[in-house]
C-alpha positions as CSV (number, residue, x, y, z in Angstrom):
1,X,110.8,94.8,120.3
2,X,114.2,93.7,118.6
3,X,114.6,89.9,118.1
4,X,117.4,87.7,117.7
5,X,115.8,86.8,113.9
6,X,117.3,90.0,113.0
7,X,119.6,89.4,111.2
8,X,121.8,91.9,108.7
9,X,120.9,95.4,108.3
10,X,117.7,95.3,106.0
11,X,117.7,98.6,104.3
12,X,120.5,100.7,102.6
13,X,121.4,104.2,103.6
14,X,119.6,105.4,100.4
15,X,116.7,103.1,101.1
16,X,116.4,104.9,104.8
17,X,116.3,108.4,102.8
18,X,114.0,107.5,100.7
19,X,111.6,106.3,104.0
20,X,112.2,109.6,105.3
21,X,111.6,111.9,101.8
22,X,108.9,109.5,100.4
23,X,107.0,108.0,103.2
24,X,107.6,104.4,102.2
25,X,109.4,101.3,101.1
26,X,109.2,98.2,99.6
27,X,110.8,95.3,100.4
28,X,110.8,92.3,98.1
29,X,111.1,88.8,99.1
30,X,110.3,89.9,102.6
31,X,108.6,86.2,102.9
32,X,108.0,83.2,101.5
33,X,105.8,82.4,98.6
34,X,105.0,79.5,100.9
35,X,103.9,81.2,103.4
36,X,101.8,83.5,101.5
37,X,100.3,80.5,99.5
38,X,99.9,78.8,103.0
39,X,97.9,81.9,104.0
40,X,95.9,82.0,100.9
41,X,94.5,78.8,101.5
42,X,93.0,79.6,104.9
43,X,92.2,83.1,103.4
44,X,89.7,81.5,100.3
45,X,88.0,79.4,102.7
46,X,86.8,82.4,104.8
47,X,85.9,84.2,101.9
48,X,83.4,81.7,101.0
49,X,84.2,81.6,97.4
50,X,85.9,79.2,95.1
51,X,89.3,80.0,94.2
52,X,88.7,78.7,90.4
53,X,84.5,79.4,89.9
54,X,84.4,83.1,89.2
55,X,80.7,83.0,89.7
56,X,81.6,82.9,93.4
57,X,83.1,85.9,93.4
58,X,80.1,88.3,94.1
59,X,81.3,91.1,95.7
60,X,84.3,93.4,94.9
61,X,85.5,93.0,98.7
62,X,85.5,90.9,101.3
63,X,87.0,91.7,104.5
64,X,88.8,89.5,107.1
65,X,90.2,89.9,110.8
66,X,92.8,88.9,112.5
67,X,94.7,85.7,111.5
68,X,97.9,84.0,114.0
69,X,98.0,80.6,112.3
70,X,101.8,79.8,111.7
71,X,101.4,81.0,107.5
72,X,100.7,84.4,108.9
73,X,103.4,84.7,112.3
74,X,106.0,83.2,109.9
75,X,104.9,86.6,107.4
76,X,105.1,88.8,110.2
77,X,108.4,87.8,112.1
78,X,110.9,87.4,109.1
79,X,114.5,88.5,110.1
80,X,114.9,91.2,107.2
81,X,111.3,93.1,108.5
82,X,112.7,92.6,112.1
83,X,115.9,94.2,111.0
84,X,113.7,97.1,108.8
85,X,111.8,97.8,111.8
86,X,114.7,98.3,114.1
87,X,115.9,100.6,111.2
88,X,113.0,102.5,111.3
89,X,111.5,102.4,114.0
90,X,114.5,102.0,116.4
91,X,115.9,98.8,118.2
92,X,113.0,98.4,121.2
93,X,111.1,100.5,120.2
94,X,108.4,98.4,118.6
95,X,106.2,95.1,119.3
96,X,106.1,91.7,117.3
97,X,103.1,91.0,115.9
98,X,101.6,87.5,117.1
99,X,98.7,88.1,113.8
100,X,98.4,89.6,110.5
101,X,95.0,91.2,109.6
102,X,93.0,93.3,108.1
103,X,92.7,91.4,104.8
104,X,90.3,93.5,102.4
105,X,90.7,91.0,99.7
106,X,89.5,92.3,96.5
107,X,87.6,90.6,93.5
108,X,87.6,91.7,90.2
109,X,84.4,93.4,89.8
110,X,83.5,96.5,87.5
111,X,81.2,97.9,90.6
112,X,82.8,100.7,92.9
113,X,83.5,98.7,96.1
114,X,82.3,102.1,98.1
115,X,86.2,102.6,99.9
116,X,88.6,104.0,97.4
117,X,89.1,107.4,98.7
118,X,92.4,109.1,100.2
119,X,92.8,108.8,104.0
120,X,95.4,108.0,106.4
121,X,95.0,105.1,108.7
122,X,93.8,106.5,112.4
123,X,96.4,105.2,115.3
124,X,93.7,105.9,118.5
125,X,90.2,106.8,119.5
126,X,89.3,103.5,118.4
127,X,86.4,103.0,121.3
128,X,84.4,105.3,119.5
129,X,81.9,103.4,117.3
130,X,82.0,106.1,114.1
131,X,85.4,105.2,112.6
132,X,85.1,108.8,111.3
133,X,85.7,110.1,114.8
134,X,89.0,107.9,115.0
135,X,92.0,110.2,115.3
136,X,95.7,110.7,114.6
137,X,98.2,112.9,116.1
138,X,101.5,114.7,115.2
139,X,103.1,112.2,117.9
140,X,101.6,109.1,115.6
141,X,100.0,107.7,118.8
142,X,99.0,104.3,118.8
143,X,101.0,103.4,115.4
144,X,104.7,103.3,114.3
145,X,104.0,101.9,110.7
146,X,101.5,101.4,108.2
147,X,102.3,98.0,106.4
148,X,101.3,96.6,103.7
149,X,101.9,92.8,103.2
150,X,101.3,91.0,99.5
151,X,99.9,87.8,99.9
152,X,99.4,87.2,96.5
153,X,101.2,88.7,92.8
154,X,99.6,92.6,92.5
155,X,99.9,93.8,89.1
156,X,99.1,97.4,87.9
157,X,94.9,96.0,87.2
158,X,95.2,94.2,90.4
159,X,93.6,96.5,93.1
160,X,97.1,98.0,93.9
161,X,96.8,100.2,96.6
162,X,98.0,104.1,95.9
163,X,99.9,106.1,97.5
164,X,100.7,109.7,97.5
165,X,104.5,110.1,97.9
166,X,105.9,112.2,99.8
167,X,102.3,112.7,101.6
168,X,103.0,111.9,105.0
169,X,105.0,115.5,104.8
170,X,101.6,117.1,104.3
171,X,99.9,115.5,107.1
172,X,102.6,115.9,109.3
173,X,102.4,119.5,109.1
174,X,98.4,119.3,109.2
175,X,98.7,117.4,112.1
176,X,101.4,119.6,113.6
177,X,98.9,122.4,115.6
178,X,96.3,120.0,117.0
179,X,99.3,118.8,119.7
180,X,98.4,115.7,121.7
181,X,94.6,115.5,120.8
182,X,95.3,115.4,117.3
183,X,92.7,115.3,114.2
184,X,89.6,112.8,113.7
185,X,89.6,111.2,110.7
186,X,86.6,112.9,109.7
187,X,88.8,116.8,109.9
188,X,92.1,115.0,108.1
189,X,89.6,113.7,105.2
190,X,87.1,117.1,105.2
191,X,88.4,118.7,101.8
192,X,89.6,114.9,100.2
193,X,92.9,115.4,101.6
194,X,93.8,118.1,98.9
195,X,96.9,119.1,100.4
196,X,98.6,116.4,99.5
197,X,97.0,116.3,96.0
198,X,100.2,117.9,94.0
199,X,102.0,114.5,95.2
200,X,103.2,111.8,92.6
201,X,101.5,108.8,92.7
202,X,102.6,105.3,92.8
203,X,101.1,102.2,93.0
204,X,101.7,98.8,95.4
205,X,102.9,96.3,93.1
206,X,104.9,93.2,93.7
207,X,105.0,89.7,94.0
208,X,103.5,87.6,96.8
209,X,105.8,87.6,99.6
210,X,106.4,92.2,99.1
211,X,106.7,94.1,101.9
212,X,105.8,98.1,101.4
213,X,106.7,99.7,105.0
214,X,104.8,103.0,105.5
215,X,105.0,106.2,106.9
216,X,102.1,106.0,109.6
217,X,101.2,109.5,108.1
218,X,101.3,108.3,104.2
219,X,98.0,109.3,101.9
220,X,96.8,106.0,100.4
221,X,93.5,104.9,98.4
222,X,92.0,101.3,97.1
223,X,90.7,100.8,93.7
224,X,88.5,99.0,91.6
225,X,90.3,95.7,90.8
226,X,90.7,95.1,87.1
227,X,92.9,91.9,86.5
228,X,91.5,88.5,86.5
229,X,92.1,87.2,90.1
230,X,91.7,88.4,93.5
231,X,94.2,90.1,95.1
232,X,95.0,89.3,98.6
233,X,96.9,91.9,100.9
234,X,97.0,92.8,104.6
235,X,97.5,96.2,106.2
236,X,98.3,95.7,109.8
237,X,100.2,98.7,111.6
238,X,103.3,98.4,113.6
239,X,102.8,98.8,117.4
240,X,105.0,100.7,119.0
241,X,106.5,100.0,121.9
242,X,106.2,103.4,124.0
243,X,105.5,107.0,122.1
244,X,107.1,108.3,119.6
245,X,109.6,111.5,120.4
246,X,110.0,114.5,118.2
247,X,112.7,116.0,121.4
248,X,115.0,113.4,122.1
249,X,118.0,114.7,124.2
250,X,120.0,112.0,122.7
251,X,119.3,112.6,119.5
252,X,118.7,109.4,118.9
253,X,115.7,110.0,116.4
254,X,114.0,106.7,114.5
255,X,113.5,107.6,110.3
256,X,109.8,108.0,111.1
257,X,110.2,110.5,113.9
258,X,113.1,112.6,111.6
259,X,110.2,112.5,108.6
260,X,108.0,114.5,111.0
261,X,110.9,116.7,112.5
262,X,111.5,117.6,108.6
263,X,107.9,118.6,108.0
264,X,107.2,120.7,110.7
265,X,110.7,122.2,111.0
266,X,111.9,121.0,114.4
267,X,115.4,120.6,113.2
268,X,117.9,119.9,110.2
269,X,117.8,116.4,109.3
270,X,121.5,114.9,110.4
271,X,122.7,111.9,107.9
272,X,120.6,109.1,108.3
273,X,122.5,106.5,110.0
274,X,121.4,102.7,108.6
275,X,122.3,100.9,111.9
């Protein structure tokens, strides 16, 4: 869905390659250190712990749902990520999020938290109660972005999440023969998602209030946390509005569906085109 927040264009023509050739990017100050402290608040209450008695914090991760108080609808709807997603996604083609959510917030804590292997986030087969058995297609059904919002400062120590870059270019292609049905999650991960293993990695740093807009196919992994305070960060996808096209007789191709024309060879990429 396009909305009159957006305002001008979000992204560079460089930054729109980039998306395409690395599968990601970040966008700072993509909203307000109020809101993310707002958010915080409601955040360490559902946690249970107490934001200054470390001997609360018990467990390397706690995970939250869904939140749509104003903090986290003010995150979501900014004009400069309504303007990225029209960039990336295409003008229409997408749907406002009303909530923000999942929030694995992460405690310092020298004990493996059980999660921090390399995976893709699944887009459908969801009514399947083994999360292993939730799938992913070539198409990207079910999912136009993976997004990852900083709610508070992530440094290097801080449970940064990783990511693989360039990765979604692997997946793409694996994804490439299953067609429509696509691969369970359980297939993608069965050898540790090796082939994208000869990517660089980087890690999701940033303020509170950073923005890193993925790839739906991007290879990412938690971590052990580190630093000395809890890092809070949510990973809600983008919707889209209708499917995603890899034949458009227009042309008219979003950067996430010219990233998977690239990997599997459908066609030369054209410039990219920032509007």
């Amino acid at each position: 869905m396009s909305s009159d927040l957006s305002g001008p264009l979000a992204l560079s023509a460089e930054e729109i390659v980039s998306f395409i050739d690395d599968g990601f990017v970040r966008i700072e100050r993509a909203f307000s250190k109020q809101s993310a402290s707002e958010a915080r608040a409601i955040l360490w209450r559902d946690t249970g712990c107490a934001p200054d008695d470390p001997s609360t914090w018990t467990r390397p991760v706690i995970r939250l749902g869904q939140y749509g108080q104003p903090p986290f609808r003010e995150a979501a709807n900014t004009a400069v990520l309504h303007g990225a997603f029209d960039q990336l996604v295409g003008e229409g083609r997408w749907i406002a999020r009303d909530a923000l959510g999942t929030f694995p917030v992460r405690f310092p804590s020298p004990e493996d938290p059980g999660d921090t292997g390399w995976h893709i986030d699944a887009s459908f087969g969801y009514e399947n109660p083994d999360f292993l058995e939730w799938r992913a297609n070539v198409m990207s059904e079910g999912r136009a972005l993976l997004m990852l919002f900083l709610f508070s400062d992530v440094g290097e120590d801080d449970a940064p999440t990783r990511i693989r870059i360039g990765s979604h270019l692997d997946t793409a292609r694996a994804l490439a023969p299953a067609g429509a049905r696509g691969m369970t999650l359980r297939d993608l991960a069965a050898d540790g998602f090796a082939s994208s293993g000869h990517c660089p990695e980087t890690l999701a740093t940033g303020e509170a209030g950073t923005v890193y807009l993925c790839h739906p196919f991007l290879v990412h992994a938690a971590q052990i946390h580190r630093g000395a305070r809890p890092r809070f960060l949510a990973q809600p996808p983008l919707l889209p509005r209708g499917p995603l096209a890899l034949e458009r007789d227009d042309g008219a191709y979003s950067p996430v569906e010219l990233a998977i024309r690239k990997a599997i060879a459908k066609a030369a990429l054209p410039p990219a085109d920032p509007g």
